[in-house]
C-alpha positions in Angstrom: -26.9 110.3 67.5 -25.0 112.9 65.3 -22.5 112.0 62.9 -19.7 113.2 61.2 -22.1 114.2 58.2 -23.1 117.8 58.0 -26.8 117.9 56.8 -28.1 121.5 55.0 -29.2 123.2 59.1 -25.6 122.4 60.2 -23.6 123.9 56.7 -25.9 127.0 57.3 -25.7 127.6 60.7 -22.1 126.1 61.3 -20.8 124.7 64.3 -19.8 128.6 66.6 -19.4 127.9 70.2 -21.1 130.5 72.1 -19.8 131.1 75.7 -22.4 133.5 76.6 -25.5 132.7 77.0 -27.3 135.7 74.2 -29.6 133.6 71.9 -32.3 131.0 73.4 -34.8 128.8 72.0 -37.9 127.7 74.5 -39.6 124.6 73.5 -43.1 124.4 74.7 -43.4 128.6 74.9 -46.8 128.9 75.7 -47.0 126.2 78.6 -47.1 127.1 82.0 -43.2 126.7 82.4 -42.1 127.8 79.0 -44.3 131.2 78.7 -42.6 132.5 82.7 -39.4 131.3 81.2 -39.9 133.6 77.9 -40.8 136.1 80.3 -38.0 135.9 82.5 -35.3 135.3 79.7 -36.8 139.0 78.0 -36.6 140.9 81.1 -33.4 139.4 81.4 -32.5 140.8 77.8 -32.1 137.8 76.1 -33.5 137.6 72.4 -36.1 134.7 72.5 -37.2 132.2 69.9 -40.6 130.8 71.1 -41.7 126.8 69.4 -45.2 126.9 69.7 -47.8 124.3 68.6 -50.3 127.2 67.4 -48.5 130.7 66.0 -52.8 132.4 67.0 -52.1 131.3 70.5 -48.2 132.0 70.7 -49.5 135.1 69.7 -52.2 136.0 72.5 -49.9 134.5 74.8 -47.3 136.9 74.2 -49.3 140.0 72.8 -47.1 142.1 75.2 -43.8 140.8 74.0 -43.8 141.4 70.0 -40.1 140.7 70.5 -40.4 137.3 71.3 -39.8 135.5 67.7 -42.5 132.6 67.7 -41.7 129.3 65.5 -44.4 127.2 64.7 -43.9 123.0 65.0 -44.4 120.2 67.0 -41.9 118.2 69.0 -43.4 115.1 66.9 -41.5 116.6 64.4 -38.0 118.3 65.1 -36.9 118.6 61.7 -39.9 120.7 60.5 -39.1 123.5 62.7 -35.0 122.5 62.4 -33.9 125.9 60.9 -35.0 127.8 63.3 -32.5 126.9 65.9 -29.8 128.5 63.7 -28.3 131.6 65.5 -29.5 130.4 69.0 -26.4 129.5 71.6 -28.7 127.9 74.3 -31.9 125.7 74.1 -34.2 125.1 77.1 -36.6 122.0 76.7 -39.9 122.7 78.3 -42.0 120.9 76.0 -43.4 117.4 76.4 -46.7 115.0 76.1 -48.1 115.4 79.2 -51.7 115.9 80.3 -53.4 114.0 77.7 -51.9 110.7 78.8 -53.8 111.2 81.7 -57.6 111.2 80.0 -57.5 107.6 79.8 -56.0 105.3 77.3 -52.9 103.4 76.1 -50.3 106.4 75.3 -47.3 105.0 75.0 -46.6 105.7 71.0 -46.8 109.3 71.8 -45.2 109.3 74.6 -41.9 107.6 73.3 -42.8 109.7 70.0 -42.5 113.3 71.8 -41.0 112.6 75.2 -37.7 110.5 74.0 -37.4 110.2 70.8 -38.0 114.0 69.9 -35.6 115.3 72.8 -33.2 112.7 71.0 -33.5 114.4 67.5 -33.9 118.0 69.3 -30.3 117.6 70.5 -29.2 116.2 67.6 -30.7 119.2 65.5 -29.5 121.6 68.2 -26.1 120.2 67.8 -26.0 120.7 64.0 -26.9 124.1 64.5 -23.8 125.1 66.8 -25.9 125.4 70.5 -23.9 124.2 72.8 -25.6 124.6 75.8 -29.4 122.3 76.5 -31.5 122.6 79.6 -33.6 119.9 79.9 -36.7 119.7 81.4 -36.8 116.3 83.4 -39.4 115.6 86.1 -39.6 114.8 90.4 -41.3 111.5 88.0 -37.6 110.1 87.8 -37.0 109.8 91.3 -38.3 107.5 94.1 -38.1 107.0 97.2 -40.0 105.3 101.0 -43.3 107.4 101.6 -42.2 109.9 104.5 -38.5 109.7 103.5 -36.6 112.5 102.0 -35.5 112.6 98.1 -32.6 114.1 96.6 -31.5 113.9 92.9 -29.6 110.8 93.7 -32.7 108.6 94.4 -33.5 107.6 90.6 -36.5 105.8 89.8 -36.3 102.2 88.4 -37.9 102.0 85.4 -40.0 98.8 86.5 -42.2 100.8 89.2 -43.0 103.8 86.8 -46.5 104.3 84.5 -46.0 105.1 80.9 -45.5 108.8 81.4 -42.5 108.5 83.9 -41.4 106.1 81.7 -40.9 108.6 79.0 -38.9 110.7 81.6 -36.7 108.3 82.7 -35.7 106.9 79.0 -35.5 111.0 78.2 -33.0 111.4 80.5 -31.3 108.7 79.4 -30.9 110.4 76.4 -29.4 113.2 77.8 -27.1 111.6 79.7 -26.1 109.3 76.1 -25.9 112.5 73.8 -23.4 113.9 76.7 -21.0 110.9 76.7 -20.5 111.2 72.9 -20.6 115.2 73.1 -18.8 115.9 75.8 -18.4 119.6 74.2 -22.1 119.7 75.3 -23.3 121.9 78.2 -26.7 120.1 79.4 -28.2 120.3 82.8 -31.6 118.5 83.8 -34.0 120.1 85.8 -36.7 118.5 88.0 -39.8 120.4 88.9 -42.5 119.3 91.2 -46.3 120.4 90.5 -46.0 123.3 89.0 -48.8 126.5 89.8 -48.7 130.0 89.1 -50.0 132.6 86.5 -50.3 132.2 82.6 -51.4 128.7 83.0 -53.7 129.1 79.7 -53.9 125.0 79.0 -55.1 125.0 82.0 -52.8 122.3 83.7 -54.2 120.4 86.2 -53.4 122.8 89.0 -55.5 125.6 87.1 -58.0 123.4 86.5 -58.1 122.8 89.8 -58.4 126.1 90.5 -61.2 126.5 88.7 -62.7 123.6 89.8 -62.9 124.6 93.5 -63.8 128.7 92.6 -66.8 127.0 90.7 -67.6 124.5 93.5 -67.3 121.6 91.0 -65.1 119.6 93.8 -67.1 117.5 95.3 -65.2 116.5 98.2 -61.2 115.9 98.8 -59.1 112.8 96.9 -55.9 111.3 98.3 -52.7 112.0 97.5 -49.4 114.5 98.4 -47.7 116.8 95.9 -44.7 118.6 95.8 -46.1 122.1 94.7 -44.0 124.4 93.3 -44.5 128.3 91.5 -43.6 127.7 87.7 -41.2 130.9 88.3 -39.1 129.7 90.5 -39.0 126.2 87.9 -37.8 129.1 85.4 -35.3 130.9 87.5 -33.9 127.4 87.8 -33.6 127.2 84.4 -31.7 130.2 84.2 -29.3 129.1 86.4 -28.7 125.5 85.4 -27.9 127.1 82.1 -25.7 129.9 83.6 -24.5 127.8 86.9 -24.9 124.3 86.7 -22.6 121.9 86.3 -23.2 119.8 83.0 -25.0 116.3 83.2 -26.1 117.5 86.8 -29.6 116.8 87.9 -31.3 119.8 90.0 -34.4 120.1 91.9 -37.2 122.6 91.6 -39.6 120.2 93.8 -41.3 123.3 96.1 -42.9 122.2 99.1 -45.1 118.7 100.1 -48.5 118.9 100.5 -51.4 116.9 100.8 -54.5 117.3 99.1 -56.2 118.2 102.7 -54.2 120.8 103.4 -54.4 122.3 99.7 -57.4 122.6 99.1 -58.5 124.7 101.9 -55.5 127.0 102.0 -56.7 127.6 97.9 -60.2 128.0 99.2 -59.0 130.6 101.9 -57.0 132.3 99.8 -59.7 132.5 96.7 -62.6 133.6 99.0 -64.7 130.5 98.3 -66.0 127.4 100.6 -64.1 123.9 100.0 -65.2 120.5 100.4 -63.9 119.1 103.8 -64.7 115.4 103.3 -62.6 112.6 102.2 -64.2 111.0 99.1 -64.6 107.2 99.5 -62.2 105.5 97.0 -64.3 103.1 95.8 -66.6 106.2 94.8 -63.2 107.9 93.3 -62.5 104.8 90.8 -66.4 105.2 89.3 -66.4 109.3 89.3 -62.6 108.8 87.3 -64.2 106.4 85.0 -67.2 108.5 84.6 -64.8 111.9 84.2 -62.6 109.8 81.1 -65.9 108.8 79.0 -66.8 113.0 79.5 -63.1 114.0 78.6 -63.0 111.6 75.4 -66.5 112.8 74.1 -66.0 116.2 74.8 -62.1 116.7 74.6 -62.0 119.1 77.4 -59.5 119.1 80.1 -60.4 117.1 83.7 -59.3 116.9 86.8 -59.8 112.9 87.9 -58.8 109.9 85.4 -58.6 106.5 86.4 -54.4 107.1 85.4 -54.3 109.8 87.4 -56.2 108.1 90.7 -53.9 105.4 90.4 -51.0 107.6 90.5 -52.1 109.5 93.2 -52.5 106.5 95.4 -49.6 105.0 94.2 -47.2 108.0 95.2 -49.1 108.9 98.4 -46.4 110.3 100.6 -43.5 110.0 98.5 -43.5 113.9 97.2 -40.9 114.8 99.8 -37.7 116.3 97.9 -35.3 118.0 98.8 -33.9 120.9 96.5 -30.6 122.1 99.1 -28.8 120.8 96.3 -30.4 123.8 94.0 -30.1 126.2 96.6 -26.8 125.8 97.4 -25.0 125.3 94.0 -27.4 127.7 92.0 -27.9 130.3 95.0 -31.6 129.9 94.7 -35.1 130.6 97.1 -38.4 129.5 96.1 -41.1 131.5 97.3 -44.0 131.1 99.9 -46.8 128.8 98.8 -49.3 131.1 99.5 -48.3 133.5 97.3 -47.9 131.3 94.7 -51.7 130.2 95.0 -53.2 134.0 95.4 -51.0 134.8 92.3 -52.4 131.9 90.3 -55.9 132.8 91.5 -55.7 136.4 90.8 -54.2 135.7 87.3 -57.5 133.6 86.3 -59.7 136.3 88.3 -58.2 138.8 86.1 -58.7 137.1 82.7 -62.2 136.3 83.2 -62.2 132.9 83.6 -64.5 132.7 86.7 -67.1 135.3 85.6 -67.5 132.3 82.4 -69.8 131.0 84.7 -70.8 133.7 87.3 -68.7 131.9 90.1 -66.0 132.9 92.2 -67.3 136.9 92.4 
């Protein structure tokens, strides 16, 4: 936590409160989420300062937004990149150690590293330099709830039935909510999205790599598991509005709609022109291809689809990705749009970069 002490950001910044949201800093500006929200925040006319892990990809992911100020650092380290949140009135918090805890692995170190204790010293730097309104970034991972039932924000998660990841989320809100009881001249809202999809998804995530998985036929049959599927534009619009229109130290949903792996795949065949796999995959034969999958992802260090982490979850959570986002809709006066055209944007985005045509599929 802060204290009384001003350290050299703070004296050079100062302490202005901004009741307009005019200035923003994205963490996490060329993810999926954080390079729709740049987008949305500079066609909103907000001036936008972008923290991105690599300035050569900040840069192609925003070749056609030079405006878009891009500051290089890492959420393992806040106070490298510190300075740079002088002038800014709002922050939103996009960024977080994700995908990689799902190759295989103990994680936790980085985890606790990135996930709580740097949105812990991001406030506390954010604070220093006079913002005075945070969005955070939370997760549908914090809540819980009996497969079939419906979730709202209120259902939290209990810390003892979570893996390490929605571990991290939990404790991270936990922050939050701490840093708000001793600032309560703090603006924060927590938003949840759901699996996210939709265009700019350069990573890829695992719903572009899906995607690509099932244009170049690489599925080789369907897995268990529900989602809650959600366009990453409607997570940002979310965003906007939590910062604009939510109340602070309220949770609100961007969950999208459930679906289970049997009715997703097909609808993203249908919709990307290909054939899909119509068989359930034995789990038994799941465990050995997610074992086999981690052993390919640590010696080659590319993305996959199917750890043993990830298989676990999915069996784990079967059936519990029904949420309910009335809340959002109500107090924030938000829609979220048709799956469908959600998927044939996220299709057509890859289609249109080349991505397929890498290896002469999906023509």
């Amino acid at each position: 936590m802060t204290t009384g002490r001003k350290d050299p950001a703070h004296r050079a910044c100062g302490a202005l409160h901004a009741p307009d949201m005019r200035n923003v800093f994205v963490t996490g500006a060329t993810g999926l989420l954080g390079n729709n929200l740049v987008r949305e925040l500079v066609a909103r006319g907000y001036t936008v300062k972008g923290l991105v892990r690599s300035k050569a990809k900040g840069q192609l992911q925003f070749a056609d937004l030079p405006q878009v100020e891009l500051v290089e650092g890492d959420m393992a380290d806040v106070d490298a990149f510190a300075a740079s949140l002088c002038g800014c009135d709002t922050l939103f918090h996009t960024a977080a150690f994700f995908r990689d805890n799902y190759k295989g692995g103990s994680h936790w170190q980085a985890l606790a590293q990135i996930n709580v204790s740097g949105t812990r010293r991001l406030l506390d730097q954010a604070y220093q330099a006079g913002i005075r309104r945070f969005v955070h970034t939370s997760s549908i991972a914090v809540l819980d709830g009996a497969p079939g039932t419906s979730i709202d924000e209120t259902c939290l998660r209990a810390e003892a039935d979570a893996d390490d990841y929605y571990r991290s989320k939990i404790l991270a809100d936990r922050v939050v909510e701490a840093f708000l009881q001793a600032h309560p001249d703090m603006h924060a809202c927590m938003v949840l999205p759901g699996w996210m999809w939709g265009p700019g998804d350069i990573g890829p995530t695992s719903s572009g790599q899906l995607v690509n998985d099932v244009v170049r036929g690489k599925l080789p049959g369907l897995i268990p598991g529900s989602f809650a599927v959600v366009d990453a534009r409607d997570v940002a619009l979310t965003q906007i509005a939590a910062a604009t229109q939510g109340r602070s130290g309220e949770r609100y949903l961007a969950a999208g709609r459930h679906m289970t792996m049997a009715e997703l795949v097909p609808m993203l065949g249908r919709l990307a022109g290909v054939r899909t796999p119509a068989r359930q995959l034995p789990l038994a034969l799941l465990f050995c291809l997610a074992a086999v999958q981690e052993i390919y992802a640590r010696v080659s260090g590319k993305p996959i689809l199917l750890s043993l982490a990830t298989l676990r979850l999915l069996v784990r959570e079967k059936d519990r990705t029904r949420f309910d986002h009335s809340k959002s809709e109500q107090a924030l006066g938000l829609t979220f749009r048709a799956l469908e055209l959600t998927i044939a944007d996220t299709v057509a985005w890859y289609r249109d970069h080349g991505w397929f045509e890498k290896t002469g599929s999906g023509q």
